[in-house]
N, C-alpha and C positions, 0 to 999 in steps of 0.2 A: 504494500500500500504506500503510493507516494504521496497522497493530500491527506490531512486532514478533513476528518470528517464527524463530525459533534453528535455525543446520542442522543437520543430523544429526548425532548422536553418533559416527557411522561416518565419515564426512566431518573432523569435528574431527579425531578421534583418527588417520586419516592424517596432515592437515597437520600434527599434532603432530611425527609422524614424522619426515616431513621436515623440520623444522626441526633436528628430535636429529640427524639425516645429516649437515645444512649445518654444524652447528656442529661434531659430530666430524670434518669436514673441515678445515674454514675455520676454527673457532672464534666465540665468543661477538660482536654485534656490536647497534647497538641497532634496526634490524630484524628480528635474529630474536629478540632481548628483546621487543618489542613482537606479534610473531607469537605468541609463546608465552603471554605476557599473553592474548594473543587467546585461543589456544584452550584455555585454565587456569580463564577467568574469565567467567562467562555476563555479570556488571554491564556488564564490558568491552565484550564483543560489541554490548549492547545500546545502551551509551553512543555505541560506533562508529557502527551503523547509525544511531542517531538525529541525527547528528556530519552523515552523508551525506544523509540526509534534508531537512536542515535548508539545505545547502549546493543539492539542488535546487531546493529554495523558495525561496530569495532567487535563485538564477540566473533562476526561470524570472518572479519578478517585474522582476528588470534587466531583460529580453530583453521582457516584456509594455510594460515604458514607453519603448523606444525606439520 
């Protein structure tokens, strides 16, 4: 996959949810900070997947030179 491409608004706006659950449970901690960043922030998402992107491509250049 070479673009980005954002999942659904249905899909965000769950994991949202879940995270409001975790924290009115458990409370605030900096993975559901960072969950939340996630699904608040399209820049976010995008910097993420390209974050993973980027981490296959060097793995699958290590793994190409041995």
């Amino acid at each position: 996959m070479t673009e980005f491409k954002d999942y659904p608004e249905n899909k965000i706006a769950e994991k949202l949810k879940q995270v409001e659950n975790f924290e009115m449970l458990y409370g605030t901690n900096t993975r559901t900070k960072a969950w939340r960043k996630w699904c608040t922030d399209y820049n976010y998402r995008e910097s993420e997947w390209r974050f993973r992107q980027a981490t296959v491509n060097n793995m699958n250049r290590i793994i190409g030179k041995i």
